[in-house]
Every structure is written in structure tokens, then in C-alpha cells.
N, C-alpha and C positions, 0 to 999 in steps of 0.2 A: 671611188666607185659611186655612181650617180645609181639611185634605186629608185624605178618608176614609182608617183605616188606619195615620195616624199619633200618634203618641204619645211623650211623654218623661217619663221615671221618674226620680227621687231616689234612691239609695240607698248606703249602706256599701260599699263593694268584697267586705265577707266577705261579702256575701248575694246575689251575685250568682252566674250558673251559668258554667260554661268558656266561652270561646270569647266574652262579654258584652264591648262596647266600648262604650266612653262618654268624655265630659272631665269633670277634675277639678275637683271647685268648690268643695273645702274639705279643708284635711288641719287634725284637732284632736284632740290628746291630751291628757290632764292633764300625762302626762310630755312636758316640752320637749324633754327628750334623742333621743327618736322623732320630733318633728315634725322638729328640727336633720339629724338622720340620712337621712330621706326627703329634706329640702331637699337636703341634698349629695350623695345618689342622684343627683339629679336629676327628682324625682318634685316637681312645679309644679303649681299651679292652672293654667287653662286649657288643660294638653294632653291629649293622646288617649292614652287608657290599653286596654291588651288586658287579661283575663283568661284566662290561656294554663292553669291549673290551677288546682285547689282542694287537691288531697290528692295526699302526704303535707304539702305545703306549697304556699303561695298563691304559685304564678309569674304576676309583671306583665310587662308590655313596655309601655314609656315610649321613644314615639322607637325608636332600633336599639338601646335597652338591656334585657336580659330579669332580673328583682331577683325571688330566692325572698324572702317574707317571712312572719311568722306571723300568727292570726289576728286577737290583739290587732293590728298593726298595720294589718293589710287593714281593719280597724272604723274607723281612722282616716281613710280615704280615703274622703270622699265624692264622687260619681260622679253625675254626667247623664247617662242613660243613653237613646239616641235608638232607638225603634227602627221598620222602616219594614213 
């Protein structure tokens, strides 16, 4: 059932605006040592991610945990992003 109004976007977490919430559907970097690093954050495929800032640096909130990261990584997190 299609419901007027809504809609779900793809995108990189860096091109998203403040305040954007979505879940995670993919974290991919060349560098492993950034995908390893987010894993141990705590930053997982299927959870609910906020975009709390973009500048001077990208604050997430994963869960009750809030991670400055830069932009190279915020490209790494891909994002479903629901909106209604």
C-alpha cells in the first residue's frame, strides 16, 4: 500500500542536512581500518542513526552514543532515510 506523502531516499550520511534520521544499510571504505573503527563505535548496519551536525564536524548519535566524525567517514555510511 503506497501512502500519499511518503517516501524513502538512499544516501551517504555526508549529504544529508542536520537534524536527517534514517538506518544504516551499509558502511564501505577502501580503508578497512575506518570500516573496523566505526564497527567498534558501535555504528552497525540496521540501526537508527541521527544527524545532530554537519560543521565544524559531522556529530552522529547511534543509540545513546553521540561520535564526531569527519567527512571522509560520514561518505562511508550509507543511510535509508524515511521521510513522512
Amino acid at each position: 500500500m503506497i501512502t500519499q506523502g511518503f517516501s524513502i531516499c538512499y544516501s551517504p550520511l555526508s549529504m544529508l542536512t542536520n537534524k536527517s534520521q534514517g538506518f544504516i544499510t551499509a558502511i564501505r571504505n577502501k580503508d578497512e581500518k575506518i570500516v573496523k573503527k566505526l564497527l567498534a563505535m558501535g555504528v552497525h548496519t540496521g540501526m537508527q542513526i541521527t544527524l545532530e551536525q554537519t560543521f565544524p564536524s559531522f556529530i552522529i548519535r547511534v543509540g545513546r552514543t553521540r561520535i564526531a566524525i569527519d567527512k571522509e567517514i560520514a561518505s562511508s555510511i550509507k543511510v535509508r532515510v524515511v521521510s513522512h
